[in-house]
N, C-alpha and C positions, 0 to 999 in steps of 0.2 A: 888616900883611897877612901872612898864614900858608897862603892858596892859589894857587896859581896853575895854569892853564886851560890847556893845549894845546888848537888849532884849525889844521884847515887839512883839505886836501885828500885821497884816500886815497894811501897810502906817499908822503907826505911827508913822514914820519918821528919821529909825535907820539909812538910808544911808545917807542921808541928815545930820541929826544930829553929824553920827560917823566922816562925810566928813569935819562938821563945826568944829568941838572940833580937830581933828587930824590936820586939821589948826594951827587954836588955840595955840597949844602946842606945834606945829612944829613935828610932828608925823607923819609916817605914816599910812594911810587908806588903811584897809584892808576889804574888801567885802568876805565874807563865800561862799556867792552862785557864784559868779566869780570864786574863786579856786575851789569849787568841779567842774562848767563846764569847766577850764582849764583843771582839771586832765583827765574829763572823757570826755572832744573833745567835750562836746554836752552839749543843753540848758536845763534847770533843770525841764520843761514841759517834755523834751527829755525821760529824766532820770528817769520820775516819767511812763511813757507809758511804756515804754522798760524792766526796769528794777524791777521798782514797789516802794513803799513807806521805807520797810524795807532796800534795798539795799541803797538808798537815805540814809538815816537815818544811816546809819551804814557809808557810805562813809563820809556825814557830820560832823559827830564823828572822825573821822581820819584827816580831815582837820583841823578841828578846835583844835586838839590837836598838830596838825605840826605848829602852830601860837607860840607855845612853844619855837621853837625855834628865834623865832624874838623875838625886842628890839622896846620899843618905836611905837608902832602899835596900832592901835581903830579898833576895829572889830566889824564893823555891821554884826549882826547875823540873820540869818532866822527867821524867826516868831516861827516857831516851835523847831528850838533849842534848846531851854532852857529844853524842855521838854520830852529828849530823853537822853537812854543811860548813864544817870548820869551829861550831859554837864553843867547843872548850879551849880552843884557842884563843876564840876572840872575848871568853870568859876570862882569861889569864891575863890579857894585857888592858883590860878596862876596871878589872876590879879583883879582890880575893875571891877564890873559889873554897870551896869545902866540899868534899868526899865522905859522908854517911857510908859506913861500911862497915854494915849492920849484917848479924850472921844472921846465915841463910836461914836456920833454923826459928831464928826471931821472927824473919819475913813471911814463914808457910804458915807461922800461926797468927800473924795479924791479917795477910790476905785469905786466910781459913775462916777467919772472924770476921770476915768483910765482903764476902764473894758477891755480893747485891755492888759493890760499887768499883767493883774489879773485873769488867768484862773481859781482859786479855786473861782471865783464869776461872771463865764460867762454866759448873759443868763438870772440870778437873779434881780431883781427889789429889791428897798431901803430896802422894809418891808423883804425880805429872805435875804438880806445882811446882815441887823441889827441882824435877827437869827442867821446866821451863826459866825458871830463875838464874840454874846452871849455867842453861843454855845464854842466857842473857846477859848473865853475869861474865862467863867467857867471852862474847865479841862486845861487850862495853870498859873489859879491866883494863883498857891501856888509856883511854880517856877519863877516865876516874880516877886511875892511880896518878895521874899528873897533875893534881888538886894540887896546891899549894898546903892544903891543911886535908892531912886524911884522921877522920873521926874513928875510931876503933871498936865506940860502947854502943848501945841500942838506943840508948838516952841522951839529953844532952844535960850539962850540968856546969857548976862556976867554971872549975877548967878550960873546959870549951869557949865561957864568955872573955876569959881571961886572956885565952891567948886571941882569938879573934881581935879582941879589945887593942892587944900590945900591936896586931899587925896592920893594923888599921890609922894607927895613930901617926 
């Protein structure tokens, strides 16, 4: 197995995470939302104004399936990935997946420290973040929890490398 899937919530930490492990491994790091606004010249705020959620959604699904043809790659995935168009399926039978599943409470204070580059939470105070999160986090936890590897900490650390390491091998 030569891929493996970050999934999880927003700033739960899948680019950081995928960036630390592709390290790790000596792999390379591949970002989902960098290749779709490669392909499509424009920022994924862009993308989501112009062209709308569905297009998004449907482009992100083509990206993420051209990772097929790479070797040795960790792919931080969008937050909503996992939950479109089939991708956490087709995440399970092409590569290890991994589930960041980072508490909530972690989350409202990194997107609180970030709101300049979190537009789905512009504007929102802690108490509508924490909902929105909720909310998000209820119709994405059945595609998440079927990760092959669910992360538990907010961090990642040797642990994490090690058993990745073992499942990959």
């Amino acid at each position: 197995m030569n891929k493996l899937y970050l999934v999880g919530l927003p700033a739960s930490g899948k680019t950081t995470t995928a960036k630390w492990l592709a390290n790790k491994l000596g792999w390379t790091f591949v970002d989902l939302d960098q290749m779709i606004e490669s392909q499509l010249g424009m920022s994924i705020s862009g993308i989501f104004e112009t062209h709308g959620e569905e297009f998004f959604r449907e482009t992100e699904a083509k990206c993420l399936r051209d990772t097929l043809r790479l070797e040795h790659v960790v792919v931080g995935c969008g937050g909503g990935t996992a939950a479109y168009h089939g991708n956490m399926d087709w995440m399970k039978i092409h590569g290890l997946t991994l589930f960041l599943n980072t508490s909530l409470e972690v989350l409202v204070g990194r997107i609180g420290a970030e709101l300049a580059q979190r537009p789905m939470f512009s504007g929102k105070n802690e108490s509508e973040i924490l909902n929105k999160l909720s909310q998000i986090a209820e119709n994405r936890s059945i595609y998440y929890s079927s990760a092959k590897i669910v992360w538990n900490r907010s961090e990642p650390n040797d642990m994490l490398y090690r058993v990745v390491n073992q499942m990959i091998a």
